[in-house]
mmCIF entry with sequence, helices, sheets and N, C-alpha, C, O atoms, coordinates in Angstrom:
data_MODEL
# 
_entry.id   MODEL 
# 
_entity.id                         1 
_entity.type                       polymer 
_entity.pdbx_number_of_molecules   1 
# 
_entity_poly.entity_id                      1 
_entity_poly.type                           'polypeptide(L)' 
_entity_poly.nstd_linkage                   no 
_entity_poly.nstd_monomer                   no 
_entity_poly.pdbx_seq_one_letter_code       
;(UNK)(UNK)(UNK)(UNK)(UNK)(UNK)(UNK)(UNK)(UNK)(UNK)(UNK)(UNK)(UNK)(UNK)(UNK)(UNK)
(UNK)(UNK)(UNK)(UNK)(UNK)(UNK)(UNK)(UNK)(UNK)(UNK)(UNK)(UNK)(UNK)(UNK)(UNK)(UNK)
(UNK)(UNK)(UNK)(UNK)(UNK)(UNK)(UNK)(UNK)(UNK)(UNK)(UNK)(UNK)(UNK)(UNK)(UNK)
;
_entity_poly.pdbx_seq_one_letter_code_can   XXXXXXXXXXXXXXXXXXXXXXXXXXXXXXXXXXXXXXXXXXXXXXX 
_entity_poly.pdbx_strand_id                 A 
# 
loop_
_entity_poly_seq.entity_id 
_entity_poly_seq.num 
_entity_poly_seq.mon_id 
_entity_poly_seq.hetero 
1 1  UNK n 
1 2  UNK n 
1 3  UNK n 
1 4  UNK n 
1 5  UNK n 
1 6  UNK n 
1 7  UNK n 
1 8  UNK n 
1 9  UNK n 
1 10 UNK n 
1 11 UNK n 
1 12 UNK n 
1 13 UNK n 
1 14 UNK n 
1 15 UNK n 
1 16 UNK n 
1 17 UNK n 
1 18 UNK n 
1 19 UNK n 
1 20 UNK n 
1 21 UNK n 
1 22 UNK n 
1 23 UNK n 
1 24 UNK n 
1 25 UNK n 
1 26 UNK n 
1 27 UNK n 
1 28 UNK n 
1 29 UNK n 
1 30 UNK n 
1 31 UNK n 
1 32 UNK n 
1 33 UNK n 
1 34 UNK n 
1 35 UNK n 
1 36 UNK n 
1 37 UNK n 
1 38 UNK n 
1 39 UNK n 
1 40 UNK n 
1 41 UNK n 
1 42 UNK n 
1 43 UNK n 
1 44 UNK n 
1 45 UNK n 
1 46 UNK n 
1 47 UNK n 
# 
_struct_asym.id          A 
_struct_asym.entity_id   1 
# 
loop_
_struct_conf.conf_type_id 
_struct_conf.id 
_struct_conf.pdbx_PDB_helix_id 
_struct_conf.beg_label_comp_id 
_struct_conf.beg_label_asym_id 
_struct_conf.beg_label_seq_id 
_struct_conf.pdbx_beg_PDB_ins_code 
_struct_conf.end_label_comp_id 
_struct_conf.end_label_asym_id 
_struct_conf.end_label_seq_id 
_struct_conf.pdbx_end_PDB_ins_code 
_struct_conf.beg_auth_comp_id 
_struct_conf.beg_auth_asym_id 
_struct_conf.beg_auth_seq_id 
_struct_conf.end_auth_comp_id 
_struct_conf.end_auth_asym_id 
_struct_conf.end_auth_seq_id 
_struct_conf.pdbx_PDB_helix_class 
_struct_conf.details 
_struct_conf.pdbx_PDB_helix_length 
HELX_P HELX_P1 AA1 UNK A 2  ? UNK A 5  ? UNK A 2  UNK A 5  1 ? 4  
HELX_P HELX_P2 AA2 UNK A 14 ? UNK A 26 ? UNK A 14 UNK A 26 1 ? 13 
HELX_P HELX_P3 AA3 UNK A 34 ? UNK A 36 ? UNK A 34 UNK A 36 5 ? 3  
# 
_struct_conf_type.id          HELX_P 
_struct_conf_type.criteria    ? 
_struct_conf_type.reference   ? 
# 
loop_
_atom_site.group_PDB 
_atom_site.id 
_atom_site.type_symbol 
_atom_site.label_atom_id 
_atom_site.label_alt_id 
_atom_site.label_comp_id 
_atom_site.label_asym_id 
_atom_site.label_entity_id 
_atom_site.label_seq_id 
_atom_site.pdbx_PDB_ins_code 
_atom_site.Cartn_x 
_atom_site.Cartn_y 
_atom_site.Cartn_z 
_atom_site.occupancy 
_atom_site.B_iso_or_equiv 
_atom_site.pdbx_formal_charge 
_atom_site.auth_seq_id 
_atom_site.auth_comp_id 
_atom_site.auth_asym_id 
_atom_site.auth_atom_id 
_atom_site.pdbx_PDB_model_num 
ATOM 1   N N  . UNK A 1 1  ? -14.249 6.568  -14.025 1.00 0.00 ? 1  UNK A N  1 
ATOM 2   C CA . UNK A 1 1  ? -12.821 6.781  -13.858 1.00 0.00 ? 1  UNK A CA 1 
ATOM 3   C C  . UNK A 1 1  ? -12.546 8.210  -13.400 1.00 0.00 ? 1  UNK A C  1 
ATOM 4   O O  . UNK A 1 1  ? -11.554 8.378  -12.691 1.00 0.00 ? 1  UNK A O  1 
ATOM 5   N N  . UNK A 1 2  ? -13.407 9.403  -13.762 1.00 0.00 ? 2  UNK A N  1 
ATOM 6   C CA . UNK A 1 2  ? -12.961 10.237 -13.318 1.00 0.00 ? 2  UNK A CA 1 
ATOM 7   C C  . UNK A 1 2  ? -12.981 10.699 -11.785 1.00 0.00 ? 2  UNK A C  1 
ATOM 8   O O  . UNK A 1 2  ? -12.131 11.396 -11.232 1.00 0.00 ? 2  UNK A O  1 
ATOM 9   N N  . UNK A 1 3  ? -14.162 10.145 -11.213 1.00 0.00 ? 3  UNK A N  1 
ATOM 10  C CA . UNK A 1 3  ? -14.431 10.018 -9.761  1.00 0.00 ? 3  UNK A CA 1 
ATOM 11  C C  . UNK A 1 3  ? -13.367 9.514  -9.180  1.00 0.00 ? 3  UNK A C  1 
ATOM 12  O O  . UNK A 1 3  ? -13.106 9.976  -8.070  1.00 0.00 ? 3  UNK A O  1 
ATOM 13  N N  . UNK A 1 4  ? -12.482 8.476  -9.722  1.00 0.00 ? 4  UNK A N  1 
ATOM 14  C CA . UNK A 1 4  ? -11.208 7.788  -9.494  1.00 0.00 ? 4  UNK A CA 1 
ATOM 15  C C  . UNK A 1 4  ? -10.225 8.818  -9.306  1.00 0.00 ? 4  UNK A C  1 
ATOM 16  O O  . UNK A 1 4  ? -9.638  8.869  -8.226  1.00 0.00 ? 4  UNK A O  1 
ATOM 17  N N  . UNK A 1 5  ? -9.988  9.581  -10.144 1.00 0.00 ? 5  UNK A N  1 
ATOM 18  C CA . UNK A 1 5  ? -9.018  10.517 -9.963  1.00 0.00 ? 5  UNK A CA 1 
ATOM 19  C C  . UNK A 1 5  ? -8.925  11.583 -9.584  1.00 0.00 ? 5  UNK A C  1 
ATOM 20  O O  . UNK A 1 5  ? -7.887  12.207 -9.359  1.00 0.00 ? 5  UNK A O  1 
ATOM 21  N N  . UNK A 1 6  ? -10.433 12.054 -9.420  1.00 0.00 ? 6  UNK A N  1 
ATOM 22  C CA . UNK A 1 6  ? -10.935 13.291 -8.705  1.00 0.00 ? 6  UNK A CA 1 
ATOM 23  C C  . UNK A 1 6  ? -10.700 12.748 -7.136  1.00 0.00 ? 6  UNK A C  1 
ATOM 24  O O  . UNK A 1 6  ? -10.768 13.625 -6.275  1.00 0.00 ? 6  UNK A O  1 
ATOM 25  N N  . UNK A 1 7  ? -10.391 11.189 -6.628  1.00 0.00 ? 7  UNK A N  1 
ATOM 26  C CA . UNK A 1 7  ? -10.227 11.368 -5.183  1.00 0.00 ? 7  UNK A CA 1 
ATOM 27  C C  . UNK A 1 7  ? -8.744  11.468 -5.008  1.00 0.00 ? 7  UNK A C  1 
ATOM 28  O O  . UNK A 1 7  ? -8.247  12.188 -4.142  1.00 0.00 ? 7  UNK A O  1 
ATOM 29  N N  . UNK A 1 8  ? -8.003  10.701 -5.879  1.00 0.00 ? 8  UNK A N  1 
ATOM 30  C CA . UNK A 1 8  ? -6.436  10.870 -5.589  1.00 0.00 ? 8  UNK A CA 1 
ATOM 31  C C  . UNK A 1 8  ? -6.174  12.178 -6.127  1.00 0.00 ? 8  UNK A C  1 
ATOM 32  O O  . UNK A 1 8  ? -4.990  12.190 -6.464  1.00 0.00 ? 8  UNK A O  1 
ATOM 33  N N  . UNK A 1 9  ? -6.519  12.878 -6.278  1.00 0.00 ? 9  UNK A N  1 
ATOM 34  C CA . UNK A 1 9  ? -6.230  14.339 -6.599  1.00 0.00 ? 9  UNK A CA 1 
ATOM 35  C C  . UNK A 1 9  ? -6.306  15.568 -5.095  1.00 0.00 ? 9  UNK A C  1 
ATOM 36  O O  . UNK A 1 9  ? -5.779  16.640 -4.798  1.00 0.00 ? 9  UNK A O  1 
ATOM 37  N N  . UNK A 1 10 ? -7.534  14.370 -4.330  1.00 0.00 ? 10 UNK A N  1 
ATOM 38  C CA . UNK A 1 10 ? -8.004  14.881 -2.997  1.00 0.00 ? 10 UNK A CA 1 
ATOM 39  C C  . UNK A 1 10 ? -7.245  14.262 -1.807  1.00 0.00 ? 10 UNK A C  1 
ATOM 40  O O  . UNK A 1 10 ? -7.586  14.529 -0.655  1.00 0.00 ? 10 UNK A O  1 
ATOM 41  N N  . UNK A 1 11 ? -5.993  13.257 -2.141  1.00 0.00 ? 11 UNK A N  1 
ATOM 42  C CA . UNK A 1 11 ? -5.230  12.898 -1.461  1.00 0.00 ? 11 UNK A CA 1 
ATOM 43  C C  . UNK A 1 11 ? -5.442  11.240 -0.574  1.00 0.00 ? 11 UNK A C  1 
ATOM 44  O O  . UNK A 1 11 ? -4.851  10.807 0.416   1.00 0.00 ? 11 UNK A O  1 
ATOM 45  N N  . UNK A 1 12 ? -6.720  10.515 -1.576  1.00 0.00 ? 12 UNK A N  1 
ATOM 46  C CA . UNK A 1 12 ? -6.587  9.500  -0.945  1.00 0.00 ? 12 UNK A CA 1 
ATOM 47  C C  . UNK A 1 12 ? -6.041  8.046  -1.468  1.00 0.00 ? 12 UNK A C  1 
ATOM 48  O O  . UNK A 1 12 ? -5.805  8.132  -2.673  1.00 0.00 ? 12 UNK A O  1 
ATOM 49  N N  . UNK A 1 13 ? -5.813  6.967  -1.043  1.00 0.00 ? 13 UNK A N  1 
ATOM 50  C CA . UNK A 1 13 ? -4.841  5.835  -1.695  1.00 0.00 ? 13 UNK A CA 1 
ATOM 51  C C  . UNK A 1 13 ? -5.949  5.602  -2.719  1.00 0.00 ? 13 UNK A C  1 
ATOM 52  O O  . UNK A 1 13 ? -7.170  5.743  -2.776  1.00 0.00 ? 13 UNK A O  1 
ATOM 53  N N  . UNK A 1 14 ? -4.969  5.186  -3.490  1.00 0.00 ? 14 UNK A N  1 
ATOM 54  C CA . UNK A 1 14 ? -5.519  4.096  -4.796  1.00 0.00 ? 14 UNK A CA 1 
ATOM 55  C C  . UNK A 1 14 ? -6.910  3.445  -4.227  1.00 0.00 ? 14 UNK A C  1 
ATOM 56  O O  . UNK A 1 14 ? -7.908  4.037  -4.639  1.00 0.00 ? 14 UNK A O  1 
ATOM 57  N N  . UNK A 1 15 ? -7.111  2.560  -3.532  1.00 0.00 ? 15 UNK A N  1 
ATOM 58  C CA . UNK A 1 15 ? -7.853  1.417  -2.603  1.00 0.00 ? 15 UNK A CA 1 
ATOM 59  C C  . UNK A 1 15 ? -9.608  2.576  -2.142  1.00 0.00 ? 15 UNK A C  1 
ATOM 60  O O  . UNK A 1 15 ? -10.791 2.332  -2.379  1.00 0.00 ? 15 UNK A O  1 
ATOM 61  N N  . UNK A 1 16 ? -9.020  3.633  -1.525  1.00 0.00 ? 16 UNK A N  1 
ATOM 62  C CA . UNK A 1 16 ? -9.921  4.599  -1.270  1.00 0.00 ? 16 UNK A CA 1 
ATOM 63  C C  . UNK A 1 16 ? -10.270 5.032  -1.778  1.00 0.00 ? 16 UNK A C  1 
ATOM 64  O O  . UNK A 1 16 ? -11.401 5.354  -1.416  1.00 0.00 ? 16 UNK A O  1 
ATOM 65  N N  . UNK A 1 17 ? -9.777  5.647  -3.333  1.00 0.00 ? 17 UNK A N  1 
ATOM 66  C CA . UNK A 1 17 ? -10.128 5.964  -4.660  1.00 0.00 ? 17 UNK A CA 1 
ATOM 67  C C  . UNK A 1 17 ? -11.227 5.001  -5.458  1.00 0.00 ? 17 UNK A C  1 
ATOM 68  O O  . UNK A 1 17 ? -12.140 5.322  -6.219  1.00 0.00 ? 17 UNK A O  1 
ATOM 69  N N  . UNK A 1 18 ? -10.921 4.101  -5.135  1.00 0.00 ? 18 UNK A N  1 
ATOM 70  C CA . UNK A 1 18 ? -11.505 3.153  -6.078  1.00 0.00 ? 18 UNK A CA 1 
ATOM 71  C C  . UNK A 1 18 ? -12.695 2.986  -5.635  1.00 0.00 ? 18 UNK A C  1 
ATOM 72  O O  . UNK A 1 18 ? -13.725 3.061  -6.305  1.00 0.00 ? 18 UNK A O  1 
ATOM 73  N N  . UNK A 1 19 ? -12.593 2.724  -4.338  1.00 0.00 ? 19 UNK A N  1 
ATOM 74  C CA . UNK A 1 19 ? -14.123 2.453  -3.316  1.00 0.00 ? 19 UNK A CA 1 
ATOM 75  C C  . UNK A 1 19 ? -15.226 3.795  -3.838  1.00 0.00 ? 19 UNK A C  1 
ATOM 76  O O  . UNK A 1 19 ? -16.322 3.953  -4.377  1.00 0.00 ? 19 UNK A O  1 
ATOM 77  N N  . UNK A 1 20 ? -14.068 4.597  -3.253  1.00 0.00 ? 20 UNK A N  1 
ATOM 78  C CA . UNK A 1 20 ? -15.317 5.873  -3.102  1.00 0.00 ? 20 UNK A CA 1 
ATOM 79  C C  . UNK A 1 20 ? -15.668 5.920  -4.936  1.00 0.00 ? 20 UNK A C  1 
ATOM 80  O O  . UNK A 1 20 ? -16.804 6.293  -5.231  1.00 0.00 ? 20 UNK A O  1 
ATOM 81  N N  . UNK A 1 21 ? -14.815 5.591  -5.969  1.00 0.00 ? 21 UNK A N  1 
ATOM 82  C CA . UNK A 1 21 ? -15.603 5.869  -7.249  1.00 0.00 ? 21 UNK A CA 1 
ATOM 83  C C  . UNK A 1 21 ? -16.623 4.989  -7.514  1.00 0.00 ? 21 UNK A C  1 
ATOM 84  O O  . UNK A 1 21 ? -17.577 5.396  -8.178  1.00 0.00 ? 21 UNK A O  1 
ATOM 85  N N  . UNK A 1 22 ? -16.582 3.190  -6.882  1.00 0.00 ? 22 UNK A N  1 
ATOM 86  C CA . UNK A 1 22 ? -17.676 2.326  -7.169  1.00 0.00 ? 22 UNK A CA 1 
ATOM 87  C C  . UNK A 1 22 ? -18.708 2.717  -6.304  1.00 0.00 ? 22 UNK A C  1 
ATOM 88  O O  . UNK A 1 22 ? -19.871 2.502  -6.647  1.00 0.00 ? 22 UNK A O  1 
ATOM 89  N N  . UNK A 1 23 ? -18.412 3.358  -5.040  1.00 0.00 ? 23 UNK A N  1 
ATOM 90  C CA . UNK A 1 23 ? -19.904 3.526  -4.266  1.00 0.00 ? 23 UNK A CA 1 
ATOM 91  C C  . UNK A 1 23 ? -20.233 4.744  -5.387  1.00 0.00 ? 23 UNK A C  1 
ATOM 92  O O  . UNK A 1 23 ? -21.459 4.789  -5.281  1.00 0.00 ? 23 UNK A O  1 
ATOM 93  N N  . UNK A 1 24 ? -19.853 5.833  -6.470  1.00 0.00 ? 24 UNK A N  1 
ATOM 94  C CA . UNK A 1 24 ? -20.463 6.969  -6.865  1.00 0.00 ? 24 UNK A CA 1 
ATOM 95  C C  . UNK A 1 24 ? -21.372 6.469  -7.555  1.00 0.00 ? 24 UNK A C  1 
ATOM 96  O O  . UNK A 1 24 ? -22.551 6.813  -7.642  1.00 0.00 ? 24 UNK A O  1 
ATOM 97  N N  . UNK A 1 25 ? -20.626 5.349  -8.234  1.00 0.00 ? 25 UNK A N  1 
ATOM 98  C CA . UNK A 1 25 ? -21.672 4.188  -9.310  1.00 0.00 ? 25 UNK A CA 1 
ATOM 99  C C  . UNK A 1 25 ? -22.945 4.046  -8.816  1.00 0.00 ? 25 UNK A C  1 
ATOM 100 O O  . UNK A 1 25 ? -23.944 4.695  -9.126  1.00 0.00 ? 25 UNK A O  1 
ATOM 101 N N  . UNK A 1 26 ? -22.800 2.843  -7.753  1.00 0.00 ? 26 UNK A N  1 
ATOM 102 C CA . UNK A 1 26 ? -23.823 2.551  -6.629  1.00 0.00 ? 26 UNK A CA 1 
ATOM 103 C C  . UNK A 1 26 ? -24.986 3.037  -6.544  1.00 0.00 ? 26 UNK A C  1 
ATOM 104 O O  . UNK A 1 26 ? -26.121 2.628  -6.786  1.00 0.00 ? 26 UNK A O  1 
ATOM 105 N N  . UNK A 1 27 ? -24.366 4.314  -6.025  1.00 0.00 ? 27 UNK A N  1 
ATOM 106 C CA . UNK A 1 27 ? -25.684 5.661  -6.073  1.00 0.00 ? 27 UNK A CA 1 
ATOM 107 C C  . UNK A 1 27 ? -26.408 6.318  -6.901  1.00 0.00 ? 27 UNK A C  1 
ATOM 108 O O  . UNK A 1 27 ? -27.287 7.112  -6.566  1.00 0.00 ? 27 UNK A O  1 
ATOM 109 N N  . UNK A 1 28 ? -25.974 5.928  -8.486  1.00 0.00 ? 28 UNK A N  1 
ATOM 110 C CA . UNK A 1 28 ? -27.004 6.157  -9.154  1.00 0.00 ? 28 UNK A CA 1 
ATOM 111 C C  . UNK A 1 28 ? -27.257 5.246  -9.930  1.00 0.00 ? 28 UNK A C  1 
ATOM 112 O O  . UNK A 1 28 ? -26.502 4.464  -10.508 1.00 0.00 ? 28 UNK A O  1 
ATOM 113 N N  . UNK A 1 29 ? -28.735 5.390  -9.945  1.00 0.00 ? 29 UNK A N  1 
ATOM 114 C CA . UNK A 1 29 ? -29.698 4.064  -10.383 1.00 0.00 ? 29 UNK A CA 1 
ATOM 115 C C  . UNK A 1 29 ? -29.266 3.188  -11.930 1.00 0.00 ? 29 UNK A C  1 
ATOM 116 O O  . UNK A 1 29 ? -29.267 2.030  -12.348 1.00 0.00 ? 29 UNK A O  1 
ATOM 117 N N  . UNK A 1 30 ? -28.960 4.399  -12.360 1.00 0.00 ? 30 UNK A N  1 
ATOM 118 C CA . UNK A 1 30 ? -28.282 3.862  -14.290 1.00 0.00 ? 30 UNK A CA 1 
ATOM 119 C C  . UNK A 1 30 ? -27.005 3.202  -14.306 1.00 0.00 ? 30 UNK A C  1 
ATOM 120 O O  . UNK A 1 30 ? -26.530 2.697  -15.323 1.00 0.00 ? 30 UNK A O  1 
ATOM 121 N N  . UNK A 1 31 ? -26.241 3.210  -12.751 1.00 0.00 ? 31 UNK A N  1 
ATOM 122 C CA . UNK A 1 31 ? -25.064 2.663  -13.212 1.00 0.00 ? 31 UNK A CA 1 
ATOM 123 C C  . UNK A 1 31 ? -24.937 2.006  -12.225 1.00 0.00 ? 31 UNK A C  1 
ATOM 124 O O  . UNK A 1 31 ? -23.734 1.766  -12.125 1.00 0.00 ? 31 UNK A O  1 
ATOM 125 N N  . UNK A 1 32 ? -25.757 1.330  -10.998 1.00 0.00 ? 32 UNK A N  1 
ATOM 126 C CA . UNK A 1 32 ? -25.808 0.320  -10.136 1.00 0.00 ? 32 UNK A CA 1 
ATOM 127 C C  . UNK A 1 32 ? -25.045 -0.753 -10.388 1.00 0.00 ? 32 UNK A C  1 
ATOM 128 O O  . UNK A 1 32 ? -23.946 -1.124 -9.977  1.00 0.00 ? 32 UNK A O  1 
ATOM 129 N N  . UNK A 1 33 ? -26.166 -1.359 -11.461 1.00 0.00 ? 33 UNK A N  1 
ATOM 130 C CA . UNK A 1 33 ? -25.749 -2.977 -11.539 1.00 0.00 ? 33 UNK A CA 1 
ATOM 131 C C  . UNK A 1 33 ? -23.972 -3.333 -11.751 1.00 0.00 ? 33 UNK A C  1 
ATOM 132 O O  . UNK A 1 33 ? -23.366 -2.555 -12.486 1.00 0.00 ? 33 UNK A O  1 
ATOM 133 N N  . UNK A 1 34 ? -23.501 -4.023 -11.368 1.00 0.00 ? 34 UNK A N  1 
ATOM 134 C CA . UNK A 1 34 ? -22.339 -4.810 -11.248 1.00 0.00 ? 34 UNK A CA 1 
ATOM 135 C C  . UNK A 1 34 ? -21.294 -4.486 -12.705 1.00 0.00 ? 34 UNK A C  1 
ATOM 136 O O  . UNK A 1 34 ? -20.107 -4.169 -12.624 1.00 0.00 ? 34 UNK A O  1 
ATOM 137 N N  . UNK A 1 35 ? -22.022 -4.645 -13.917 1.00 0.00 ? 35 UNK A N  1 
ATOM 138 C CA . UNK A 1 35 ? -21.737 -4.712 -15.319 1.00 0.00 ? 35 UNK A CA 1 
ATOM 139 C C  . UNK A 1 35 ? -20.581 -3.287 -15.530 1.00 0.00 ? 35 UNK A C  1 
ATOM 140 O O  . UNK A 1 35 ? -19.538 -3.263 -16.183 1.00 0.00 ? 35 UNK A O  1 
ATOM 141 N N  . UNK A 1 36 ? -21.241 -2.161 -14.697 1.00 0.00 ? 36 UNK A N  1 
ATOM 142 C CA . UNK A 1 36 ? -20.672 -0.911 -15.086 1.00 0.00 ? 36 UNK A CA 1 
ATOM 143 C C  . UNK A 1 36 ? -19.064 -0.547 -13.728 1.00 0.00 ? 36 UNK A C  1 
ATOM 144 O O  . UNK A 1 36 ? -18.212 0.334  -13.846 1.00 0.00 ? 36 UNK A O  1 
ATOM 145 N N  . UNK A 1 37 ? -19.186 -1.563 -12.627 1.00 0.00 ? 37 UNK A N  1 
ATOM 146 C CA . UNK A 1 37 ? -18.529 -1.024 -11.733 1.00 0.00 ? 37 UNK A CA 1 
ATOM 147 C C  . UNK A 1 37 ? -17.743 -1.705 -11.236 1.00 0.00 ? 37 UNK A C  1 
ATOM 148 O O  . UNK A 1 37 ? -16.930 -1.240 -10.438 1.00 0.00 ? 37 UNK A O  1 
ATOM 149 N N  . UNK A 1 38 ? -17.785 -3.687 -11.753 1.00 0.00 ? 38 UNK A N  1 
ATOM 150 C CA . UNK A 1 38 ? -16.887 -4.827 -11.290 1.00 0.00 ? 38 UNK A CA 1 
ATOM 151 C C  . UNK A 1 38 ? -16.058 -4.690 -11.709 1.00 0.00 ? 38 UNK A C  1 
ATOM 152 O O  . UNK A 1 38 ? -15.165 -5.183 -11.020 1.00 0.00 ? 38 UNK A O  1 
ATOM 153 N N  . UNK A 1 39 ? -15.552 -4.054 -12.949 1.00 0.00 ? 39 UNK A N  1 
ATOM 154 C CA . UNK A 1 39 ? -14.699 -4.746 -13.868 1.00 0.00 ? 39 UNK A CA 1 
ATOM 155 C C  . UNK A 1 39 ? -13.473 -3.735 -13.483 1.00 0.00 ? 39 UNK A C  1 
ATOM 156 O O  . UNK A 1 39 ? -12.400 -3.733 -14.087 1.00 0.00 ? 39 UNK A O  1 
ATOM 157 N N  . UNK A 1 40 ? -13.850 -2.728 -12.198 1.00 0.00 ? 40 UNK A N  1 
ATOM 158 C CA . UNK A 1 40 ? -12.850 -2.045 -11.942 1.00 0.00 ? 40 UNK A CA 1 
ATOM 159 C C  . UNK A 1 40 ? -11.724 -2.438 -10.778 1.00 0.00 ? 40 UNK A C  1 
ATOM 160 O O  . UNK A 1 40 ? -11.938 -2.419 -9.566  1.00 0.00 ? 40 UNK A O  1 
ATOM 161 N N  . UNK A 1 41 ? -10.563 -2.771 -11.383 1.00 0.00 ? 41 UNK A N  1 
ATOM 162 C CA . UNK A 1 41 ? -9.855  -3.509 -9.687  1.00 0.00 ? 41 UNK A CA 1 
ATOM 163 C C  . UNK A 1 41 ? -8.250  -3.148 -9.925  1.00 0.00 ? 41 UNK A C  1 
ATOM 164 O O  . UNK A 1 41 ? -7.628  -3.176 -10.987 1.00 0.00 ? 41 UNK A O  1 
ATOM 165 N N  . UNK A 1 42 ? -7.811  -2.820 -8.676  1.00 0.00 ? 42 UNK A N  1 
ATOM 166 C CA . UNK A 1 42 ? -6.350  -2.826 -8.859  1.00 0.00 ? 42 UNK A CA 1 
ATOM 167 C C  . UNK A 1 42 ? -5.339  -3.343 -8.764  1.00 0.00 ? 42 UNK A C  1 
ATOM 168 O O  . UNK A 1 42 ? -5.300  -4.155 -7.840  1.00 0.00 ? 42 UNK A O  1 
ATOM 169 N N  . UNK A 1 43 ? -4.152  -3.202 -9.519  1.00 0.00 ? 43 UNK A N  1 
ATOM 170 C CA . UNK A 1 43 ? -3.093  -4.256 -9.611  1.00 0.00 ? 43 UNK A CA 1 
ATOM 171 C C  . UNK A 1 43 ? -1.984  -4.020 -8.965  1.00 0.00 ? 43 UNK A C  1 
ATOM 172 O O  . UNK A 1 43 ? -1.673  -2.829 -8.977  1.00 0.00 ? 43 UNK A O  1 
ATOM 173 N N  . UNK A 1 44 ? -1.359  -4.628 -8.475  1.00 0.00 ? 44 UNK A N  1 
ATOM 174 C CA . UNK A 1 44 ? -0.015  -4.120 -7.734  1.00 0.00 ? 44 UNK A CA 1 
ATOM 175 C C  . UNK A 1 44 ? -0.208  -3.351 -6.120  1.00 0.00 ? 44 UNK A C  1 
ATOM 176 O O  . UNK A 1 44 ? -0.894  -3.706 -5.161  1.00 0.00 ? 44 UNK A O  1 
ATOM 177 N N  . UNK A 1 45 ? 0.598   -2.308 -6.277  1.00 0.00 ? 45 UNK A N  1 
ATOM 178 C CA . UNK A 1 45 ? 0.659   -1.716 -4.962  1.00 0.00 ? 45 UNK A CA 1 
ATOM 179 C C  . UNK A 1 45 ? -0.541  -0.785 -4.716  1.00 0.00 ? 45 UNK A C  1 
ATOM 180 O O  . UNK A 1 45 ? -0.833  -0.107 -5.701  1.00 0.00 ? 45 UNK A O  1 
ATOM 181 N N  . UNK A 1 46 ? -1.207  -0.621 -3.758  1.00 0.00 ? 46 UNK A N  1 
ATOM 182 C CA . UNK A 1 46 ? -2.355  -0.505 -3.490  1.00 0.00 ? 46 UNK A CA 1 
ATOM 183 C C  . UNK A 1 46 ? -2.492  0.725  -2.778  1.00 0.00 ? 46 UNK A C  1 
ATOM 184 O O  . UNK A 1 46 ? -3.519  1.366  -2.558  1.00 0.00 ? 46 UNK A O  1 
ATOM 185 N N  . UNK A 1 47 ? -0.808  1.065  -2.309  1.00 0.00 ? 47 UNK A N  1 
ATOM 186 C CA . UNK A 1 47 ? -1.116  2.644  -1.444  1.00 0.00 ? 47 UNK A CA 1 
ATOM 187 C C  . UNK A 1 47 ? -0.586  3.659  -2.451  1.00 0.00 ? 47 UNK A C  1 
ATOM 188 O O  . UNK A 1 47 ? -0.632  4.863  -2.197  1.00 0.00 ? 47 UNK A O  1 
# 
């Protein structure tokens, strides 16, 4: 979550936020799998 807010802090939408925090997941090996990074999704307005 904080990667989440460290990007809208950097000025990008919700949608872009979110991406760029599940790819941070992604990239490291301990927090790859699905379990730590699906369960993140957004509701409503998206920009």
């Amino acid at each position: 979550m904080s990667e989440f807010y460290k990007a809208l802090k950097e000025g990008k939408t919700k949608a872009e936020a979110l991406r760029a925090a599940q790819i941070a997941l992604l990239k490291n090996p301990k927090t790859a799998h699905p379990y730590y990074w699906s369960a993140f999704i957004l509701v409503g307005s998206w920009l």
